[in-house]
C-alpha positions as CSV (number, residue, x, y, z in Angstrom):
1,X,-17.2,-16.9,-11.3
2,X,-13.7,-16.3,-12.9
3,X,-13.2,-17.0,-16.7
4,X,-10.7,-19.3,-15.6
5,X,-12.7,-21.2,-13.4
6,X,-15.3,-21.0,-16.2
7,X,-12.8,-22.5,-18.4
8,X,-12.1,-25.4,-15.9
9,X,-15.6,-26.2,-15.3
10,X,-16.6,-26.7,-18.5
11,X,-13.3,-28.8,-19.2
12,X,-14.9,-31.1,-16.2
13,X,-18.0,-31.4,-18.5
14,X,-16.0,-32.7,-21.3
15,X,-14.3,-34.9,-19.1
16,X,-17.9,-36.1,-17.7
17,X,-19.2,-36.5,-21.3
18,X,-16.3,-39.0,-22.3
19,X,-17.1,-41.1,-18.9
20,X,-15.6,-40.0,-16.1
21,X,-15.3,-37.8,-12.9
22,X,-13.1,-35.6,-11.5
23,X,-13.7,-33.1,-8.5
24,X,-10.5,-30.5,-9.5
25,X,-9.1,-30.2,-12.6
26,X,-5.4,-30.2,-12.9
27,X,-5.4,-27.3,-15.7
28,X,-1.8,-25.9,-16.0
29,X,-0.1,-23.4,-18.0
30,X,1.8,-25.5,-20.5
31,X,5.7,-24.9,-20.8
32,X,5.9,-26.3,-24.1
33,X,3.7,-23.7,-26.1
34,X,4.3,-25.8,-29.5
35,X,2.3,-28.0,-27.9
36,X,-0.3,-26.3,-26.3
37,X,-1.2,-23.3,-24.3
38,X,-2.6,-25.7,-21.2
39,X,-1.9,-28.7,-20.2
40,X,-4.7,-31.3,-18.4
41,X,-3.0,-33.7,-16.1
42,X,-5.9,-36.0,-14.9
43,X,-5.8,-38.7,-17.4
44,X,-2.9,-40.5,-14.7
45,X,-5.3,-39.7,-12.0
46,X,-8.4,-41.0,-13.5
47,X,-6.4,-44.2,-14.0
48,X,-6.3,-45.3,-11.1
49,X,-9.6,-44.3,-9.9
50,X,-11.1,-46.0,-13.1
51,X,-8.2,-48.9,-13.4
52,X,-7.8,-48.2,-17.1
53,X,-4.5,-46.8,-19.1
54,X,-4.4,-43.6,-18.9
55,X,-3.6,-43.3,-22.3
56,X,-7.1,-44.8,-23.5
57,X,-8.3,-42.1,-20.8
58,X,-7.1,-38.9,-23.0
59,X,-8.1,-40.3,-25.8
60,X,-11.6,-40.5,-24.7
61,X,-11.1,-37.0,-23.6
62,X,-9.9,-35.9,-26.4
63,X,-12.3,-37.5,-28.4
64,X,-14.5,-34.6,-26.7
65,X,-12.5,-31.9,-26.6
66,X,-12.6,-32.1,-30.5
67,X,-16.0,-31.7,-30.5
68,X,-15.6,-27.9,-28.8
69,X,-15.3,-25.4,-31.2
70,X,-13.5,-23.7,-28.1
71,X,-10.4,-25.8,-28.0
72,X,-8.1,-26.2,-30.7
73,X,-3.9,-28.3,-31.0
74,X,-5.4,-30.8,-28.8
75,X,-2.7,-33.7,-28.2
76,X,-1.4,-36.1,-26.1
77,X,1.9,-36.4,-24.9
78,X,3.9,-39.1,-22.7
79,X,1.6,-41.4,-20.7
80,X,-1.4,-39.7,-21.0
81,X,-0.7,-35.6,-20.9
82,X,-3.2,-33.5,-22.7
83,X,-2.1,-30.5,-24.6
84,X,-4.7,-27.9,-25.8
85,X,-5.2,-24.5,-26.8
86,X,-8.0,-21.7,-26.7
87,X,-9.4,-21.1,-29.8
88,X,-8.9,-16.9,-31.0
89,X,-12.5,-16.5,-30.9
90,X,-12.6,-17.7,-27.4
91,X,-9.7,-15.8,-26.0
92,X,-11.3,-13.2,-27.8
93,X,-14.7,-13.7,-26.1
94,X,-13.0,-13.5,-22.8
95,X,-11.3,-10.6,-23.4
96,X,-14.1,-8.7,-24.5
97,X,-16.0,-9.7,-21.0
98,X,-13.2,-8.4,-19.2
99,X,-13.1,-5.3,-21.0
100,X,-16.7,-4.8,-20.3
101,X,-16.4,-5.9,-16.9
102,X,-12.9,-6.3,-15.0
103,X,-14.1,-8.3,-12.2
104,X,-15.3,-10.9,-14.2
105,X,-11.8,-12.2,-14.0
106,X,-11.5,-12.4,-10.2
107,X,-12.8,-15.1,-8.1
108,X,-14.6,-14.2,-5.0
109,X,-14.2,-16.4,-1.7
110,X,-16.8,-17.6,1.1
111,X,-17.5,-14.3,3.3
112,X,-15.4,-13.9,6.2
113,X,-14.9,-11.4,8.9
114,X,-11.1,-10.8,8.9
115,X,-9.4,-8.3,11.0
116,X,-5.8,-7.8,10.2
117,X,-3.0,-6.1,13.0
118,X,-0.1,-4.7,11.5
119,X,1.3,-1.3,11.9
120,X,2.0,-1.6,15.3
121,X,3.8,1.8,15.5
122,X,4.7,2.5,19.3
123,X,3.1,6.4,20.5
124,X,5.7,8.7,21.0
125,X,8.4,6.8,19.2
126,X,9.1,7.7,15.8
127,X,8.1,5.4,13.1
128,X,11.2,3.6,11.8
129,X,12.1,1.1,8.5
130,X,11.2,-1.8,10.6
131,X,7.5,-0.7,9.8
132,X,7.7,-0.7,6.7
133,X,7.2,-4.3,6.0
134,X,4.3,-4.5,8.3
135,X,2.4,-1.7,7.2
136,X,2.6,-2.6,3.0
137,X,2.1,-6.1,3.6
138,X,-0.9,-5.5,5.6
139,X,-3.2,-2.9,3.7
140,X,-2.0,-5.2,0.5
141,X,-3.4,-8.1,2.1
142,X,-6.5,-6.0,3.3
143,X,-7.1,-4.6,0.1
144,X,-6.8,-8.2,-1.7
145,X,-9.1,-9.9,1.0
146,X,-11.7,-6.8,0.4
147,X,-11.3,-7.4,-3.6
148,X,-12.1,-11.3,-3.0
149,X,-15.1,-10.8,-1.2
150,X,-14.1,-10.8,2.4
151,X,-14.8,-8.2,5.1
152,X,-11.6,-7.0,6.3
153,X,-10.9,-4.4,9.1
154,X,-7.0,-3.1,9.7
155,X,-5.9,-2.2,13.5
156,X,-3.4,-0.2,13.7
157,X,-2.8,-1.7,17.1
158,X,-0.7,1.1,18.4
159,X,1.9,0.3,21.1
160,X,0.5,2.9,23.8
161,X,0.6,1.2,27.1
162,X,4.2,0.2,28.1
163,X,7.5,1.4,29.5
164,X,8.3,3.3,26.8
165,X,5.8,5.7,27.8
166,X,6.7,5.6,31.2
167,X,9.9,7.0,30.6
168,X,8.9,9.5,28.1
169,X,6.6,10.9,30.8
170,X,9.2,11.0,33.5
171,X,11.4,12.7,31.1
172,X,8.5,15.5,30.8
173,X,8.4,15.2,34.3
174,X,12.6,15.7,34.2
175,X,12.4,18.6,32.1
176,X,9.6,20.6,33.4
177,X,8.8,19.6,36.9
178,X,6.3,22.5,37.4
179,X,4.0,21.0,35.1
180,X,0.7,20.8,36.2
181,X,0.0,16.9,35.5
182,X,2.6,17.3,38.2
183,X,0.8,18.9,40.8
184,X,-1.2,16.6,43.1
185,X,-3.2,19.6,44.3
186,X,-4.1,20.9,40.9
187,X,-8.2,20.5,40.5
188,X,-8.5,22.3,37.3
189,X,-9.5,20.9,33.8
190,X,-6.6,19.8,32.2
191,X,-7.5,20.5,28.8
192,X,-6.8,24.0,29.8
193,X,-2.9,23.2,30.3
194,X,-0.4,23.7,27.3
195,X,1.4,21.1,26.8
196,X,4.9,22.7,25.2
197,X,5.6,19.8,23.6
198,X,5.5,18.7,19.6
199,X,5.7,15.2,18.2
200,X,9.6,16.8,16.7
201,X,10.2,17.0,21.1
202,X,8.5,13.1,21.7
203,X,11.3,11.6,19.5
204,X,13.9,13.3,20.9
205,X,13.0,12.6,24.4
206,X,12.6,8.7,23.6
207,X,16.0,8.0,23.3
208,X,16.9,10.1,25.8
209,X,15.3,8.4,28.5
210,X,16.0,4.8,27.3
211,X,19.5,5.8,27.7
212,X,18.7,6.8,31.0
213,X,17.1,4.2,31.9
214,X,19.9,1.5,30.9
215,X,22.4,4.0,32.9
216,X,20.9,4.4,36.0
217,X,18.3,1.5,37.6
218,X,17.1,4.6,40.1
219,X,16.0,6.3,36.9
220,X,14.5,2.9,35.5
221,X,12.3,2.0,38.6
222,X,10.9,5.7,38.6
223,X,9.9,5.1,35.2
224,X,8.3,1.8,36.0
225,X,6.7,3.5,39.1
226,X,5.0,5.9,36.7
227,X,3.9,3.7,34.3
228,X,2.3,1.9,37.1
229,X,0.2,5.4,37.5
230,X,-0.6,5.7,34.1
231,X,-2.1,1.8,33.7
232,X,-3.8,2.7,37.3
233,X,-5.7,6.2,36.0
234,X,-3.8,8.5,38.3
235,X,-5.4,11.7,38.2
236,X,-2.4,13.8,36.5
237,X,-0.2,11.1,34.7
238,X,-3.5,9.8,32.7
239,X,-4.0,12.6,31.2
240,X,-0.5,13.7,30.7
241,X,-0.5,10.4,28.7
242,X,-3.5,11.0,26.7
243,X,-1.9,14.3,25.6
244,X,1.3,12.8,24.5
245,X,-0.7,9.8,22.9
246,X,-2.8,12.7,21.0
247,X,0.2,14.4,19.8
248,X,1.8,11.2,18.6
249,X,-1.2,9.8,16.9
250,X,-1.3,12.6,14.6
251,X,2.1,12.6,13.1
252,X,1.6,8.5,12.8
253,X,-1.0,9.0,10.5
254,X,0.5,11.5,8.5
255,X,3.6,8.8,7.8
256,X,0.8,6.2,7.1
257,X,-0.9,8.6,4.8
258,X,2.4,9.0,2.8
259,X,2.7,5.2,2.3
260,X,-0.9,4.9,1.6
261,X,-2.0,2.9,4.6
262,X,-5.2,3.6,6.0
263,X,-6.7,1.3,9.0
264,X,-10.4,0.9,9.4
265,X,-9.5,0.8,13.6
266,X,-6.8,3.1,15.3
267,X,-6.7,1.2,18.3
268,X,-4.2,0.4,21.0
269,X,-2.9,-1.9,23.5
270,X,-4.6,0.8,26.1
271,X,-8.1,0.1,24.5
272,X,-8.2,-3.5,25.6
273,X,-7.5,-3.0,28.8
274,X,-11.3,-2.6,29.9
275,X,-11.4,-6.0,29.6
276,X,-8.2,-7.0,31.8
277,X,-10.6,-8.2,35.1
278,X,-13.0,-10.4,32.9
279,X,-9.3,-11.7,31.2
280,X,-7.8,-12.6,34.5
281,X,-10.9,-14.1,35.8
282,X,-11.7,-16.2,32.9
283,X,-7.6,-18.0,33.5
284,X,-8.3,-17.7,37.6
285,X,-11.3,-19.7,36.9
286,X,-9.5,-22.4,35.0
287,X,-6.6,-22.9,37.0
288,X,-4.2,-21.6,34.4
289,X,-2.1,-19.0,36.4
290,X,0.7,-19.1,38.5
291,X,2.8,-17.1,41.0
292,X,6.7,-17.3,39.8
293,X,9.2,-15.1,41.3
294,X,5.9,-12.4,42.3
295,X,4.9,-13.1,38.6
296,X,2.1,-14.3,37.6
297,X,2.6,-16.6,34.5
298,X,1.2,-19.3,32.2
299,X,2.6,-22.9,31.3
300,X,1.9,-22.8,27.4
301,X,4.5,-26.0,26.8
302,X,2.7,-28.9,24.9
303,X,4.3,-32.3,24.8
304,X,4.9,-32.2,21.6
305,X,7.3,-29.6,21.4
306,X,10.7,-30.3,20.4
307,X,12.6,-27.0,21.9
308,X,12.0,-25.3,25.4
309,X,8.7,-23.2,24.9
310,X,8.9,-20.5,28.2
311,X,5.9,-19.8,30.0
312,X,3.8,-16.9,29.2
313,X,4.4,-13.6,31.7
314,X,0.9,-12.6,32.3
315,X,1.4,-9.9,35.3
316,X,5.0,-8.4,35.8
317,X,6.4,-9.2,39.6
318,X,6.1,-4.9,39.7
319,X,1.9,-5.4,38.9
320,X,2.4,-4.2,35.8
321,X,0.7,-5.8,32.5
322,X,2.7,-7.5,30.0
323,X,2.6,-7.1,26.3
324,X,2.0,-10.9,25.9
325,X,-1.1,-10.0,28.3
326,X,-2.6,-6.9,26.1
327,X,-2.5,-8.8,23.3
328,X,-4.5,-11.7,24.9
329,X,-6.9,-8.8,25.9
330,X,-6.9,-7.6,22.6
331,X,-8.4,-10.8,21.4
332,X,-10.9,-11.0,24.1
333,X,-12.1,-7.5,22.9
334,X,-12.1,-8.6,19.2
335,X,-13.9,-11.1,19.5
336,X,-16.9,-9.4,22.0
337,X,-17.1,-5.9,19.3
338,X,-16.1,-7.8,15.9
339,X,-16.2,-11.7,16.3
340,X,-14.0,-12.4,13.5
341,X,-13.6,-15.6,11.6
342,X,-10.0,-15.0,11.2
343,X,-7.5,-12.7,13.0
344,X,-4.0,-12.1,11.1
345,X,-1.0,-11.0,12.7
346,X,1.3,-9.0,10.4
347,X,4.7,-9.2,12.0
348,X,8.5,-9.4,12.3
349,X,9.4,-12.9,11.7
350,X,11.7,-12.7,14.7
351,X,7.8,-12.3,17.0
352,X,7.0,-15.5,15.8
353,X,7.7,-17.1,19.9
354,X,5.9,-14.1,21.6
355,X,2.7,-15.3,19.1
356,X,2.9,-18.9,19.7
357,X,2.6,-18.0,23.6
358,X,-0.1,-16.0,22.9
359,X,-2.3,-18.6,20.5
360,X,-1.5,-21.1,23.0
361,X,-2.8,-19.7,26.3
362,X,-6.1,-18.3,24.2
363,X,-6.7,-21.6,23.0
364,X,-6.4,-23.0,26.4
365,X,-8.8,-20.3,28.1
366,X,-11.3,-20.8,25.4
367,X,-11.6,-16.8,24.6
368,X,-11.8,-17.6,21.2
369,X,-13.9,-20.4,19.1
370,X,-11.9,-23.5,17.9
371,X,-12.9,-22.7,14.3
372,X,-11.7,-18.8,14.6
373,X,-8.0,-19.1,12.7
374,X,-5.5,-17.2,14.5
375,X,-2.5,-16.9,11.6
376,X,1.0,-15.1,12.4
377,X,2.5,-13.7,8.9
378,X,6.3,-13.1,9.8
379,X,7.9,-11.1,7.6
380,X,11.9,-10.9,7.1
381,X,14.0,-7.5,7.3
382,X,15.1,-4.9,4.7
383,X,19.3,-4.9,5.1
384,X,21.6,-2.7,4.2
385,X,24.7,-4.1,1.9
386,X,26.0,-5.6,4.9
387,X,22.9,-8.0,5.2
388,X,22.0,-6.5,8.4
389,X,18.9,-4.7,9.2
390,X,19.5,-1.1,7.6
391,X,20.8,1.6,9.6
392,X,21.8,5.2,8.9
393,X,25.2,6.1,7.4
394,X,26.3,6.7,11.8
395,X,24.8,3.2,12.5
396,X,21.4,5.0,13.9
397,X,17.4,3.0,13.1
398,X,16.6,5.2,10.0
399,X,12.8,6.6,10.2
400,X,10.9,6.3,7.8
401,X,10.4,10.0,7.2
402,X,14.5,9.3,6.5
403,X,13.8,6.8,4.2
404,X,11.5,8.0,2.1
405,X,13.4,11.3,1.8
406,X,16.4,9.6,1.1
407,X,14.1,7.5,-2.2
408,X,12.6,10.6,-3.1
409,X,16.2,12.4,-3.8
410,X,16.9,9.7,-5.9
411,X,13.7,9.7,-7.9
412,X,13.8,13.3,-8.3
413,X,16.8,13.2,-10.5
414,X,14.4,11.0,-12.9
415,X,12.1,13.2,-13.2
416,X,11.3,14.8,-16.8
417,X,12.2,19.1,-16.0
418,X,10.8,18.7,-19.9
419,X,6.9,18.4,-18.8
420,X,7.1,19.0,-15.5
421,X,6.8,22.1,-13.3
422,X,8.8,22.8,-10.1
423,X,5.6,23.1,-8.3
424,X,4.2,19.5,-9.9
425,X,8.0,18.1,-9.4
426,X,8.0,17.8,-5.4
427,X,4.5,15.9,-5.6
428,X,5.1,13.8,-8.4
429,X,8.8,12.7,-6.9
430,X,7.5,11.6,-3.5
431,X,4.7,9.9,-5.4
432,X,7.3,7.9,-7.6
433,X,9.4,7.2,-4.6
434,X,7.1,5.7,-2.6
435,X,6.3,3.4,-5.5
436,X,9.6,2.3,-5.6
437,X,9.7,1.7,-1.9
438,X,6.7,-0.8,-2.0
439,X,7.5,-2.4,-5.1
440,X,10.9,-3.4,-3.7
441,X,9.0,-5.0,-0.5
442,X,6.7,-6.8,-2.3
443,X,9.2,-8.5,-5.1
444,X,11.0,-11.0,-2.6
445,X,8.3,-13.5,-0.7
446,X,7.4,-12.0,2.2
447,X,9.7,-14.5,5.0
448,X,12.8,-13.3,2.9
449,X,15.0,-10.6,3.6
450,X,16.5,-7.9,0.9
451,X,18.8,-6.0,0.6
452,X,18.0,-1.9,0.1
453,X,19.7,-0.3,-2.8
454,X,18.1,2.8,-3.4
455,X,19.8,3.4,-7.1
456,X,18.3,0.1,-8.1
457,X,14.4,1.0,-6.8
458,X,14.2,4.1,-8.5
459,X,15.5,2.8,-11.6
460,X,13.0,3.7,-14.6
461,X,14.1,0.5,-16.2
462,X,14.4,-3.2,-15.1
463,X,12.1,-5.0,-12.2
464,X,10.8,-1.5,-10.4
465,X,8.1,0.6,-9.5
466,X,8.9,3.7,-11.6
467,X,9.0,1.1,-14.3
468,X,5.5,0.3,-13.3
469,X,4.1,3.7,-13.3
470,X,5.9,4.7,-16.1
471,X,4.7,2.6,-18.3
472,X,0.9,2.4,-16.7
473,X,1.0,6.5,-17.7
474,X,2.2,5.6,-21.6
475,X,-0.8,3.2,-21.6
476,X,-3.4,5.9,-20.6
477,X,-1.5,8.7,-22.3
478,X,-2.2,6.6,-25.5
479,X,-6.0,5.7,-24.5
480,X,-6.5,9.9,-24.1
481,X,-4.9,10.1,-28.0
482,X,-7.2,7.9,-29.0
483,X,-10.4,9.3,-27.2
484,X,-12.3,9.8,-30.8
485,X,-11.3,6.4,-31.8
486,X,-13.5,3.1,-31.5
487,X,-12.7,1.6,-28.4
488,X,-16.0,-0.7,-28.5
489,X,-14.6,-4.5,-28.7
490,X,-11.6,-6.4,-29.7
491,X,-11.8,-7.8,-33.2
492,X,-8.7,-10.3,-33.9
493,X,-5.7,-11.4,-31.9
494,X,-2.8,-10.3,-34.6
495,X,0.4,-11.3,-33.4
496,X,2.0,-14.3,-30.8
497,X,2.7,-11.0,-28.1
498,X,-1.0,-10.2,-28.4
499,X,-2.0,-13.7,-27.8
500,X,0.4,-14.4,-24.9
501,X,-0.9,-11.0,-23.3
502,X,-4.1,-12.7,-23.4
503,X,-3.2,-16.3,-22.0
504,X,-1.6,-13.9,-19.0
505,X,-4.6,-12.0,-18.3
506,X,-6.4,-15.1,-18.1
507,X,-4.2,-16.3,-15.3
508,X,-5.1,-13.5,-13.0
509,X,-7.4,-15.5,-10.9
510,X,-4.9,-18.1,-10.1
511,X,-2.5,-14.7,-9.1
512,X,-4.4,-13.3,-6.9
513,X,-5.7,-16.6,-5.3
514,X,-2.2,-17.9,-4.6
515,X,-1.5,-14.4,-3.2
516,X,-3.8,-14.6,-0.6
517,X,-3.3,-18.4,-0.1
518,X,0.6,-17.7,0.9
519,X,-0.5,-14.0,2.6
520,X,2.5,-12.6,0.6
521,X,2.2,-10.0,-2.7
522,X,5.4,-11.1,-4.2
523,X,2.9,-13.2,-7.1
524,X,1.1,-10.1,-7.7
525,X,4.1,-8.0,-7.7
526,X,6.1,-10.7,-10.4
527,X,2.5,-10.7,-12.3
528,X,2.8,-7.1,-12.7
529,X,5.9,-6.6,-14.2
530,X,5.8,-9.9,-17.0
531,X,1.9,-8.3,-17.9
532,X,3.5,-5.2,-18.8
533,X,6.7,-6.1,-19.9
534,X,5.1,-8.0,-22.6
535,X,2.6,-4.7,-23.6
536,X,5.5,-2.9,-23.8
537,X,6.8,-5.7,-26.5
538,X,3.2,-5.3,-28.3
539,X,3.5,-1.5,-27.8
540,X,7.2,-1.5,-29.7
541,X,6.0,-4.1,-32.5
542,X,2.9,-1.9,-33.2
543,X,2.0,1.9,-34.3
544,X,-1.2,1.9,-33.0
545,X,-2.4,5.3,-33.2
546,X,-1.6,5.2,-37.0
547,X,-2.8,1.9,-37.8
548,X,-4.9,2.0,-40.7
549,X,-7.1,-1.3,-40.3
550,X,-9.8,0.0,-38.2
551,X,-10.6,-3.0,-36.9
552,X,-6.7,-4.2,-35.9
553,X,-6.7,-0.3,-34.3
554,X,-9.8,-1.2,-32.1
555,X,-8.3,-4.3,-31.1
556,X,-5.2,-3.0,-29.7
557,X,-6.7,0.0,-27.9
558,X,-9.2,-2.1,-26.6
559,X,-6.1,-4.6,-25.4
560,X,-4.7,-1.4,-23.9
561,X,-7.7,-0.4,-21.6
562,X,-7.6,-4.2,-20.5
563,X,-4.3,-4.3,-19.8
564,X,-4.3,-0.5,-17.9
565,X,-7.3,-1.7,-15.8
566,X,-5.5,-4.9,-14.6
567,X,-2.3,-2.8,-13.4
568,X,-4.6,0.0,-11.9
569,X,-6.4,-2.2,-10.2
570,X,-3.5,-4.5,-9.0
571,X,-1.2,-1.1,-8.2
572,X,-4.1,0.0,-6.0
573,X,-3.8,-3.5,-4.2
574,X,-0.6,-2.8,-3.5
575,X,-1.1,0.4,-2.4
576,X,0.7,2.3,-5.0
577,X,-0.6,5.2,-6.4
578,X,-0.2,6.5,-10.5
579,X,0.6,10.1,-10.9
580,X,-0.5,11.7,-14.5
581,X,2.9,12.2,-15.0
582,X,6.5,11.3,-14.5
C-alpha cells in the first residue's frame, strides 16, 4: 500500500468515526496552500447521501480530524470544503519510509498478463523516426506496468511477411541472378551459400525496388509472384528470406539497444502464420467470409456506426495474406502460448481504422474472451517546423541512426572537455542525446504531435533531458562527498522548498497511476522535471556539505538520496539512462 493511499484510508476512518461513509475519498492537492496542503471534498457528497448540510458534515469531520496528532490548519471553506495539512512529524515519518524503502510509495495493481506490440520495425527496411514514438512509448509503458505489479511481455512484432520483402528478394534476384536460392536444381544445404549481402545493401535495395515496382506493374506482379513463394515455403526463396530476415534482425536490435528498448518476444507477422488454417477455419465455420472481387473479406460494419467502416480484406484476390489477416493470426497465437488479460497496441494514430477492423472481426469469431481487453494506443507524429512529419534537409524519411547522430552533434558541443576525456566524450554524448530524444517524446501527451527542434532538446537548461541527467549526477556527486556523513534518517523539515519537495513526493502514486490509466508518460515526464526543479531551489538556498547542524545536514542528504532514487527510478521507466558524467 502507497503512503498516499495510507493517508486516504485513514482519512476514511475519521470520516467513519464522525458518522458517516464514503467508498473514495476525494483527497486533492489544495491550490490555496494558506489554507491547506489538501483539500477533502466529500462533505457535498455526503450531503446528499445523508440529507444533512454539508456544512454541519465538515464540522463533524473536523471535529475528528482535530483529534489526529497527524493533521494540523484544518478549516472549512465555502459550503462545506475541508482544508488540512500534514503535520512535520508525519511528513517526516513518510519520508523516512521511503528512504528506507522506495517502493513503499508505489501502489501495485491486480495481476495481469499484459503483452504490449509496438516496435513494429519492417525486416529489411531501415528503421526510421516514425518508430520512434512506438518504441519509447512502449518499453515505458512495459516498464511502468512491470513496476505496478503486472506481468508484461513486449513483441517486437516485426513486419517480415509482406510485399516489401517480395521485392527486396526479386531485387537480389535482379542483381545476382546466379544465386543459388535461384537455382531450382540446387540440392545442397543452403547454409553453405554466402549471401554477399549486409544490412548497409538491404536499405539500399528497398527503395530501389519500391520505385520499381510503382514504375513498371511487370516488375510489381513478379514481386507479388515471389512473395507468393515465400508465404508458400518454396524450396529456395524460404530460405533466401530467412537469410535476409537474419541479417536485418541484427542491425534492428542494435538501433533498439541504442534507444534502450528491449522486448521480452522478437516475433513476427511470419510466426503466426502456423496458425493461418485453424484462423480460416474457425471464420469458415461461422459464416463470416466472403468472396469479393476473388477476395475473400469480412463485413465488420455495426449499426451503430456513424461513418462508412470497409470490410476487412482477409485473403488478397492474388492468394496472398493480408496484414489485417496476420494480425488476427497473431491474436489467435497470443492467446494459445500466452493467454493474456490485456493486449496493447502501440501505434500511429493514423492505424487507428486498420485496428478497429481487426478488434471487430476477433470479437465476432470468438478467438479471444469477452473479458480479454484489446486497447489501440495511437500516438501523434514528431514534425519538423513545417508541422509535417519530419524529413531530411532533401525531403527524404530520416532513420533513426540519422536522427540520433544528428542529437548527438548537438549534445556533443555541451559536453564539459574540462572532466571529460575524448575517449569518455563519444559514450557520454550519445548517452545524453538519447535522453534528450526521449524526454522530448514523452513531454506532449502521447495523441499530440510536436514539433522537433534539436537546439531546444539538448539544452542543459529549461524542460529537457540533459537538464534531467544533469542535475540527477549533481545529486549523487553530492551524496559520494558526503559518503562519511550520517545519512541514517531525516530529522526536521527546515524551509517551505523542503516541505513542498515532500508534499510532491507524496504525490507519486497518483503520477504513476494516472500514467498508466491514460497509457501516456507525459505525467511522469512533467513529475520529473517540477521534483527536481524544486531540489535544485533547496540545493541553491542551502550549503549542505558545510552545514554545521548535524542534524539539519542529515536531513538534507537524506532528502537528497530520496529525491535521486525517485528520478533514477522514474528515468529508468522511461528508459533513459544516467551517465556518471556530463
Amino acid at each position: 500500500m502507497s503512503n498516499l493511499k495510507e493517508l486516504e484510508n485513514n482519512l476514511k476512518e475519521i470520516v467513519k468515526k464522525a458518522g458517516y461513509e464514503v467508498d473514495k475519498l476525494s483527497l486533492t492537492p489544495s491550490n490555496r496552500r494558506d489554507l491547506g496542503e489538501y483539500q477533502l471534498n466529500d462533505a457535498m457528497q455526503l450531503a446528499k447521501t445523508y440529507h444533512e448540510n454539508p456544512q454541519i458534515i465538515a464540522t463533524n469531520i473536523v471535529e475528528e480530524l482535530k483529534k489526529n496528532e497527524n493533521y494540523t490548519n484544518i478549516n472549512i471553506a465555502g459550503p462545506g470544503f475541508i482544508n488540512l495539512s500534514l503535520s512535520e512529524n508525519y511528513k517526516i515519518e513518510i519520508l523516512n519510509r521511503i528512504h528506507k524503502d522506495i517502493f513503499s510509495n508505489i501502489e501495485k495493481k491486480e495481476h495481469k498478463k499484459i503483452i504490449i506490440d509496438y516496435g513494429g520495425a519492417n525486416v529489411s527496411k531501415a528503421l526510421h523516426v516514425g518508430h520512434l514514438r512506438s518504441a519509447n512509448l512502449g518499453e515505458a509503458l512495459k516498464r511502468l506496468g512491470k513496476l505496478l505489479g503486472y506481468e508484461v511481455l513486449g513483441d517486437a512484432h516485426l513486419g517480415d511477411y509482406g510485399r516489401p520483402l517480395g521485392l527486396v528478394i526479386l531485387e537480389i534476384k535482379k542483381l545476382y541472378p546466379d544465386l543459388k536460392y535461384f537455382d531450382k536444381d540446387y540440392t545442397g544445404n543452403y547454409d553453405d551459400i554466402e549471401l554477399p549481402i549486409t544490412n548497409v545493401d538491404l536499405e539500399k535495395i528497398y527503395p530501389k525496388a519500391s520505385l520499381k515496382s510503382k514504375e513498371d506493374e511487370t516488375y510489381l506482379e513478379e514481386a507479388r509472384e515471389i512473395t507468393m513463394k515465400v508465404q508458400n515455403k518454396e524450396r529456395g526463396y524460404y530460405e533466401l528470406w530467412k537469410k535476409v530476415v537474419e541479417i536485418s534482425k541484427a542491425d534492428i536490435k542494435k538501433i533498439y539497444d541504442k534507444l534502450n528498448v528491449n522486448f521480452e518476444l522478437w516475433l513476427g507477422e511470419s510466426d503466426s502464420v502456423e496458425h493461418f488454417e485453424e484462423l480460416n477455419t474457425i471464420f469458415e465455420q461461422k459464416n463470416l467470409l466472403t468472396i469479393s472481387d476473388n477476395a475473400k473479406i469480412i463485413e465488420v460494419a455495426e449499426e451503430k456506426d456513424t461513418s462508412p467502416m470497409p470490410p476487412l480484406l482477409f485473403i488478397k484476390s492474388n492468394g496472398t495474406i493480408s496484414y489485417e489477416t496476420t494480425d488476427l493470426a497473431t491474436i489467435l497465437q497470443r492467446k494459445k502460448e500466452f493467454n493474456p488479460d490485456e493486449i496493447w497496441y502501440v501505434v500511429d494514430a493514423r492505424q487507428s481504422l486498420h485496428f478497429e477492423q481487426v478488434f471487430r472481426a476477433a470479437r465476432k469469431a470468438s478467438l479471444i474472451d469477452d473479458e480479454v481487453n484489446l486497447e489501440f494506443i495511437g500516438f501523434g507524429t514528431m514534425n519538423g517546423k513545417d508541422g509535417k512529419p519530419f524529413k531530411t534537409r532533401d525531403g527524404g524519411v530520416m532513420t533513426l541512426k540519422s536522427l540520433i547522430n544528428l542529437v548527438k552533434e548537438e549534445t556533443l558541443k555541451r559536453i564539459n572537455p574540462d572532466t571529460i576525456n575524448d575517449e569518455e566524450k563519444d559514450a557520454i554524448a550519445e548517452t545524453v542525446a538519447i535522453a534528450a530524444l526521449k524526454y522530448a517524446d514523452f513531454l506532449p501527451f502521447r495523441a499530440t504531435d510536436y514539433v522537433f527542434e534539436v537546439e531546444k532538446f539538448a539544452d542543459l537548461e529549461g524542460k529537457t533531458g540533459p537538464y534531467l541527467l544533469y542535475s540527477t549526477i549533481r545529486m549523487k556527486s553530492l551524496l559520494n562527498k558526503a559518503k562519511t556523513l550520517k545519512q541514517d534518517s531525516i530529522r526536521k523539515l527546515n524551509s517551505q522548498t523542503e516541505n513542498d519537495i515532500a508534499l510532491m513526493i507524496l504525490q507519486l502514486s497518483q503520477v504513476l497511476t494516472k500514467s498508466l490509466e491514460t497509457k501516456s508518460l507525459n505525467e511522469i515526464a512533467e513529475y520529473l522535471y517540477n521534483l527536481t526543479s524544486l531540489y535544485n531551489k533547496f540545493y541553491a538556498e542551502n550549503k549542505v556539505l558545510t552545514e554545521k547542524d548535524q542534524q539539519l545536514q542529515e536531513s538534507w542528504l537524506v532528502l537528497t538520496k530520496v529525491v535521486y532514487n525517485i528520478n533514477n527510478m522514474l528515468l529508468e521507466i522511461l528508459g533513459i539512462n544516467v551517465p556518471n558524467k556530463m
